[in-house]
N, CA, C and O atoms as a MOPAC input file, in Angstrom:
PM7 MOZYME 1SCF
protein

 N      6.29500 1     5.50700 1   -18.80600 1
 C      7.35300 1     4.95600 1   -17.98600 1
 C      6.98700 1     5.15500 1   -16.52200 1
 O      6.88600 1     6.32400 1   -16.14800 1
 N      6.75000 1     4.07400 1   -15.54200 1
 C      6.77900 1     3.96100 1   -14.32200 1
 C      7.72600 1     4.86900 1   -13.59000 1
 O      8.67600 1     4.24200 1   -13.12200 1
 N      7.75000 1     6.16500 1   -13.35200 1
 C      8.75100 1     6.83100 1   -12.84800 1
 C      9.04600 1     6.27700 1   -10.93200 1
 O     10.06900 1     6.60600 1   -10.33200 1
 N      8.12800 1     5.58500 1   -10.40500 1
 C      8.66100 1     5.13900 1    -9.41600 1
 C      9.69500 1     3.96600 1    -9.04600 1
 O      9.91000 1     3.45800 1    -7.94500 1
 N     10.41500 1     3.61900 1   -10.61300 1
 C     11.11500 1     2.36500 1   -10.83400 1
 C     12.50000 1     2.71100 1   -11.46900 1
 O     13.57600 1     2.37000 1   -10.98000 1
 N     12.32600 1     3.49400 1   -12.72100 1
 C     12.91700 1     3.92500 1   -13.88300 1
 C     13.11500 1     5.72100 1   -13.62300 1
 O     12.43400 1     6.55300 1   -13.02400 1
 N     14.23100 1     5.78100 1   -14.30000 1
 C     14.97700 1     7.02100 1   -14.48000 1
 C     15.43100 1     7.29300 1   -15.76200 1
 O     15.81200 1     6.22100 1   -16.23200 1
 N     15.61200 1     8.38500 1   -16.73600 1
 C     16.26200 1     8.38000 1   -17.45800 1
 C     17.73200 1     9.00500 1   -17.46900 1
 O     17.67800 1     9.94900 1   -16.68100 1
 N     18.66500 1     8.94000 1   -17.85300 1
 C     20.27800 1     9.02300 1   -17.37300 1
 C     20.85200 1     9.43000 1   -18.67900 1
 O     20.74900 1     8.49400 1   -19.47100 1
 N     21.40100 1    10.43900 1   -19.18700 1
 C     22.32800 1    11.20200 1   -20.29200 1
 C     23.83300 1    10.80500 1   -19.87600 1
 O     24.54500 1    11.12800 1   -18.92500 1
 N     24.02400 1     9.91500 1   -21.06300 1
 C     25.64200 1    10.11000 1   -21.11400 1
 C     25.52400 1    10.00500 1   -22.40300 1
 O     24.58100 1     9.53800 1   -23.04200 1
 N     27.20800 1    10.76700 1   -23.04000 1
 C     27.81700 1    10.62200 1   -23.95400 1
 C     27.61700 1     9.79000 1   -24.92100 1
 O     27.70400 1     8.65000 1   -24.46500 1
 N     27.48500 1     9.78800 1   -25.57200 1
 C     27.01000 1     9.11000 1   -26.70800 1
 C     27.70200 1     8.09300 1   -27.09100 1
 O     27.31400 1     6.92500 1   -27.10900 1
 N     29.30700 1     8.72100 1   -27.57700 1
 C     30.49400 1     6.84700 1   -27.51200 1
 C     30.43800 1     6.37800 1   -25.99300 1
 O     31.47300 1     5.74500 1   -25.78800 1
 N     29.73900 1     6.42200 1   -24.96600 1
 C     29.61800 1     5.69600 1   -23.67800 1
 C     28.66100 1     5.33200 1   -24.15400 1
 O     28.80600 1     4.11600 1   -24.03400 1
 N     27.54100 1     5.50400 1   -24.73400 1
 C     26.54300 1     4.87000 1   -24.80600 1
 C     26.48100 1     3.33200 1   -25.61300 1
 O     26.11500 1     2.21200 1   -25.25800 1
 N     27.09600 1     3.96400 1   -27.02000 1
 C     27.54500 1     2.68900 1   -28.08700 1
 C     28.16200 1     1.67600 1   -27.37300 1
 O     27.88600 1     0.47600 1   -27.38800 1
 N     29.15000 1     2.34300 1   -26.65200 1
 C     30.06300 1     0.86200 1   -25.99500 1
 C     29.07200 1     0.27800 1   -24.74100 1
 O     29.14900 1    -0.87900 1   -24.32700 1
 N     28.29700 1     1.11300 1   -24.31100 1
 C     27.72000 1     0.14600 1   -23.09200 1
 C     26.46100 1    -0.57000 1   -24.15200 1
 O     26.06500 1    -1.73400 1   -24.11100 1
 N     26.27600 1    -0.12600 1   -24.52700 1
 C     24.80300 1    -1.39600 1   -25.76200 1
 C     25.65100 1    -2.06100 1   -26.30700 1
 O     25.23000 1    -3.18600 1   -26.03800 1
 N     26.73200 1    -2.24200 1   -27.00100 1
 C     27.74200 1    -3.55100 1   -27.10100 1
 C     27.83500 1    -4.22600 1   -26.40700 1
 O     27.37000 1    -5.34300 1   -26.63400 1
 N     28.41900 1    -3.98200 1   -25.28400 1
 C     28.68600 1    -4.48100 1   -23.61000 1
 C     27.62500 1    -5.19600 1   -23.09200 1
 O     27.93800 1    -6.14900 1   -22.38000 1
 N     26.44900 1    -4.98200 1   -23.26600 1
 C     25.09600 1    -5.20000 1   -22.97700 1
 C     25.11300 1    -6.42100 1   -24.02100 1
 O     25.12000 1    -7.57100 1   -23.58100 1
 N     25.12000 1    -6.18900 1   -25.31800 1
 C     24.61000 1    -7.46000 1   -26.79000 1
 C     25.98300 1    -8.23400 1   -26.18200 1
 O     25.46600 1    -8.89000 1   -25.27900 1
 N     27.15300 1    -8.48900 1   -26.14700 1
 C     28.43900 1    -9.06400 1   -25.66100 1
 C     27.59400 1   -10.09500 1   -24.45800 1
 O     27.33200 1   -11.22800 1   -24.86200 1
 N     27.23800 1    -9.80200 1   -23.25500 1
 C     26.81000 1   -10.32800 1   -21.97700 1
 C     25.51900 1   -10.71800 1   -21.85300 1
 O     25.00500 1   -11.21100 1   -20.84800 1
 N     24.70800 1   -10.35400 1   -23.49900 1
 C     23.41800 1   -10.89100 1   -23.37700 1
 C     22.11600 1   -10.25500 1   -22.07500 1
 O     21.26800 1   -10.84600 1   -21.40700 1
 N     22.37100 1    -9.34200 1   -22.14500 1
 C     21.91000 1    -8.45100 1   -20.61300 1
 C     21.03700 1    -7.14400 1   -21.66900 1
 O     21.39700 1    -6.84700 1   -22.80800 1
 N     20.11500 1    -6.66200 1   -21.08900 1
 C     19.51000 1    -5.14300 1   -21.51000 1
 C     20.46200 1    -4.75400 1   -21.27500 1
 O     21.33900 1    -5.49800 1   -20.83600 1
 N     20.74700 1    -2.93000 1   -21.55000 1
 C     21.02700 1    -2.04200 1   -21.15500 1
 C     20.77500 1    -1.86200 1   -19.88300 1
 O     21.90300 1    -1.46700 1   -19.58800 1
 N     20.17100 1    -1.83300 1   -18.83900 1
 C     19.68700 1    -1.33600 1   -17.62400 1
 C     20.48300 1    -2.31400 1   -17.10500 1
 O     21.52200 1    -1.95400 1   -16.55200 1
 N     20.18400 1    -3.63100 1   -17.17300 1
 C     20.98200 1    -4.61200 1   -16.39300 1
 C     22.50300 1    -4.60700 1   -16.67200 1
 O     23.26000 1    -4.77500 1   -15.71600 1
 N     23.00900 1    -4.42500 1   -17.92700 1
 C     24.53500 1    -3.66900 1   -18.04000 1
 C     24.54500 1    -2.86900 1   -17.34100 1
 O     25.53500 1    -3.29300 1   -16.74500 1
 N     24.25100 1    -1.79500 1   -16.70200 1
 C     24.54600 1    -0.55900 1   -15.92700 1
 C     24.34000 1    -0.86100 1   -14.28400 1
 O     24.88300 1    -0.37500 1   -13.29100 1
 N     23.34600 1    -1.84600 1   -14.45200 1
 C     23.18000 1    -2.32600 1   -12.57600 1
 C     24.68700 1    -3.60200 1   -12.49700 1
 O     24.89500 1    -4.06300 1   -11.37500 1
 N     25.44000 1    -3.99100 1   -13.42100 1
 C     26.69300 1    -5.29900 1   -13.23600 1
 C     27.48400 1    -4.22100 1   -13.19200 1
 O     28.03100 1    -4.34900 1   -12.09700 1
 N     27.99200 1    -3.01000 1   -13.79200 1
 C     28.56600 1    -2.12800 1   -13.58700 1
 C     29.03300 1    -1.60300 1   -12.94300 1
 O     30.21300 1    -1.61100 1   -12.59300 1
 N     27.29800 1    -0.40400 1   -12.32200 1
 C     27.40600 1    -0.13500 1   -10.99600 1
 C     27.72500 1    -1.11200 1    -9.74500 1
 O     28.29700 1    -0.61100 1    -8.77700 1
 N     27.44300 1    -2.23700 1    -9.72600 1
 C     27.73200 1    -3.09200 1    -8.70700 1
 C     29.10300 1    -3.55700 1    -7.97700 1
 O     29.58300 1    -3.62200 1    -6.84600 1
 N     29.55600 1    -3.94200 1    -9.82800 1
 C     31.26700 1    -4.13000 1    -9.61700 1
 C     32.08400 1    -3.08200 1    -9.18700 1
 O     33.10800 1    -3.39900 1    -8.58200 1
 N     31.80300 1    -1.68600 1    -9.40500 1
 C     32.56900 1    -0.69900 1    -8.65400 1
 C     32.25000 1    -0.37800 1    -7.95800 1
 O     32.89600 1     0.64100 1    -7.71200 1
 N     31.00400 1    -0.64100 1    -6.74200 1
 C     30.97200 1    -0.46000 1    -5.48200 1
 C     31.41100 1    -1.48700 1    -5.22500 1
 O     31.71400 1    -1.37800 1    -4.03700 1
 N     31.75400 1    -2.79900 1    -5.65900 1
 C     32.35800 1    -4.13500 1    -4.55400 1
 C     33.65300 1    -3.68800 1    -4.87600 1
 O     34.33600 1    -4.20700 1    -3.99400 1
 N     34.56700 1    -2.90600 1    -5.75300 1
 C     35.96600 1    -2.85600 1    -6.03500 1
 C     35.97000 1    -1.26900 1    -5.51600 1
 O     36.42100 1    -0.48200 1    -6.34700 1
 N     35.67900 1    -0.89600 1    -4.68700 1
 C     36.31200 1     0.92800 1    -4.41600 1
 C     35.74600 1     0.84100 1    -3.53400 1
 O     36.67300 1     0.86200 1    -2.72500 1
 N     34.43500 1     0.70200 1    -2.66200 1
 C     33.95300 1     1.32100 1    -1.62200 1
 C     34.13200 1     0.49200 1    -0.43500 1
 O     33.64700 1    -0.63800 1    -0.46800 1
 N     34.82900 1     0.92500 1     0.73700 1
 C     34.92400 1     0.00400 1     2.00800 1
 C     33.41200 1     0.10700 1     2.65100 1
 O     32.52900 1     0.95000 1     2.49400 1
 N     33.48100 1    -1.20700 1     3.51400 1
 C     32.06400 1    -1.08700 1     4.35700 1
 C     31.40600 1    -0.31200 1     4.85700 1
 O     30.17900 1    -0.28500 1     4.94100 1
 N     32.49300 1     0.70000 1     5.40000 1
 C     31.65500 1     2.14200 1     5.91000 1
 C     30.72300 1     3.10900 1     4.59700 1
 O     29.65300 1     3.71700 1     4.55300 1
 N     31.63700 1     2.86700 1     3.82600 1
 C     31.05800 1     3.76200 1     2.15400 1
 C     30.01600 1     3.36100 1     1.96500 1
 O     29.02400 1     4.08700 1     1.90100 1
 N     29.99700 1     1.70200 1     1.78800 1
 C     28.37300 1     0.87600 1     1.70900 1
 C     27.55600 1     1.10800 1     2.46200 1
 O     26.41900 1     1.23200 1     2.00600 1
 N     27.73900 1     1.24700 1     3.75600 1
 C     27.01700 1     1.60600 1     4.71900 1
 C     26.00800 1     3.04800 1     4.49100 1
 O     24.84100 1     3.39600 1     4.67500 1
 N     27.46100 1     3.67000 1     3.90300 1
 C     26.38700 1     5.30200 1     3.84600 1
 C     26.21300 1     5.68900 1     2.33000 1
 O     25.69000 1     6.77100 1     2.06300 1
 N     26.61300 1     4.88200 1     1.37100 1
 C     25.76400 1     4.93700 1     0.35700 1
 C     24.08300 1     4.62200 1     0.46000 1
 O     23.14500 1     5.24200 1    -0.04200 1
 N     24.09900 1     3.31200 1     1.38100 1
 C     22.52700 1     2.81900 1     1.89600 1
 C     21.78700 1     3.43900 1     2.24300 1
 O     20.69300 1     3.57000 1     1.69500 1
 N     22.26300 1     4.18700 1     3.56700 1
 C     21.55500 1     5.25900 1     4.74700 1
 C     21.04100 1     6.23700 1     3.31800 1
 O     19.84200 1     6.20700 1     3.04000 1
 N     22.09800 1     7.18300 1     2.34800 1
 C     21.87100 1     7.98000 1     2.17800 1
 C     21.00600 1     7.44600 1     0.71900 1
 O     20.37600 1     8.38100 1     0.22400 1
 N     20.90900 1     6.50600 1     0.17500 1
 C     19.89000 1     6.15600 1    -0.19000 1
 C     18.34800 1     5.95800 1    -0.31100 1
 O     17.60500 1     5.94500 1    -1.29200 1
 N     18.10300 1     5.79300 1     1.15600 1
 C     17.04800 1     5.09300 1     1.94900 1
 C     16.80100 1     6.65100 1     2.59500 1
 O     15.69900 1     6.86100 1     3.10100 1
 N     17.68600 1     7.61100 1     2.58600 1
 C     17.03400 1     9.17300 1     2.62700 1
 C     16.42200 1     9.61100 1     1.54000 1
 O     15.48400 1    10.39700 1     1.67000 1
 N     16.89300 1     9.12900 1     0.10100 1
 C     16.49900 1     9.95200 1    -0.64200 1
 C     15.02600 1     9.44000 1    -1.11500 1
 O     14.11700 1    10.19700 1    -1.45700 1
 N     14.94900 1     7.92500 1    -1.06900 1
 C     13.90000 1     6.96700 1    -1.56300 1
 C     12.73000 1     7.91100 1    -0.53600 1
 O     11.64100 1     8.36000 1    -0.89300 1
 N     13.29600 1     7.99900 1     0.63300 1
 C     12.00700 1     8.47000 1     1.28100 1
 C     11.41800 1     9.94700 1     1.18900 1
 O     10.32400 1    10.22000 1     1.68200 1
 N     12.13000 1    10.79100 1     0.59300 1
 C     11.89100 1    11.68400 1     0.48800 1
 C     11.07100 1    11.92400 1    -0.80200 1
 O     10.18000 1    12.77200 1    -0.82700 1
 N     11.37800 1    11.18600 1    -1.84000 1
 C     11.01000 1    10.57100 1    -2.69300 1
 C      9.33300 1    10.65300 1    -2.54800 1
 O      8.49700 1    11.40600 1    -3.04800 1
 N      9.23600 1     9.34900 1    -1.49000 1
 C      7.74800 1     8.82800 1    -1.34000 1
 C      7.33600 1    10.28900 1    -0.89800 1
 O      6.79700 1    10.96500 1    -1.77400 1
 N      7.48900 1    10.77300 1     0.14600 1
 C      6.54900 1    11.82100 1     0.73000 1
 C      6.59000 1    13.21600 1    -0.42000 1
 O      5.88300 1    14.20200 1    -0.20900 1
 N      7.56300 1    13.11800 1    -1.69400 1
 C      7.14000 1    14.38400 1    -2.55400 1
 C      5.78000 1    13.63600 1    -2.92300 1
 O      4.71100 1    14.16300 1    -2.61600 1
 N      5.83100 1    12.09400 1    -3.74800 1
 C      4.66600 1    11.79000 1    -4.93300 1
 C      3.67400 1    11.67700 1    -3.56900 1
 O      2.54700 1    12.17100 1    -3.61100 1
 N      4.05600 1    11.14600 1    -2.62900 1
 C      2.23900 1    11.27900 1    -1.67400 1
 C      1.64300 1    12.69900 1    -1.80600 1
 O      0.49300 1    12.62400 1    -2.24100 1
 N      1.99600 1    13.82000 1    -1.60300 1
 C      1.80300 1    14.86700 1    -1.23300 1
 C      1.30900 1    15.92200 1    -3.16000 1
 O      0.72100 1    16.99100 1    -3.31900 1
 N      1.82800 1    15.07000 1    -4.06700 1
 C      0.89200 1    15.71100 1    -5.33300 1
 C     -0.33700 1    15.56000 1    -5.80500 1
 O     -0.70700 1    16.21100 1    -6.78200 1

């Protein structure tokens, strides 16, 4: 697994069943069920400022990211 792309993520197990339904239902992988997901509840809960620093603090972690795998 490309770990510079992919993550692996533990949930619950009846969360799991219902999101691979959810997924076969919408015709979508799993991964892409979880990115329509995640998406729809940042466009329904987070105001612009939230988006804003979800990004920033994103774009901190991505980079911190790069300079651990440069540096192994």
């Amino acid at each position: 697994m490309d770990t510079s792309k992919w993550r692996q993520v533990l949930v619950p197990i009846d969360v799991y069943h219902r999101l691979v339904t959810m997924a076969h239902i919408e015709e979508r992988t799993i991964s892409g069920q979880v990115r329509v997901i995640f998406n729809q509840w940042v466009d329904e809960n987070l105001s612009k400022q939230d988006k804003k620093f979800l990004e920033e603090e994103t774009q901190v972690i991505v980079e911190k990211e790069k300079e651990r795998r440069a540096s192994l």
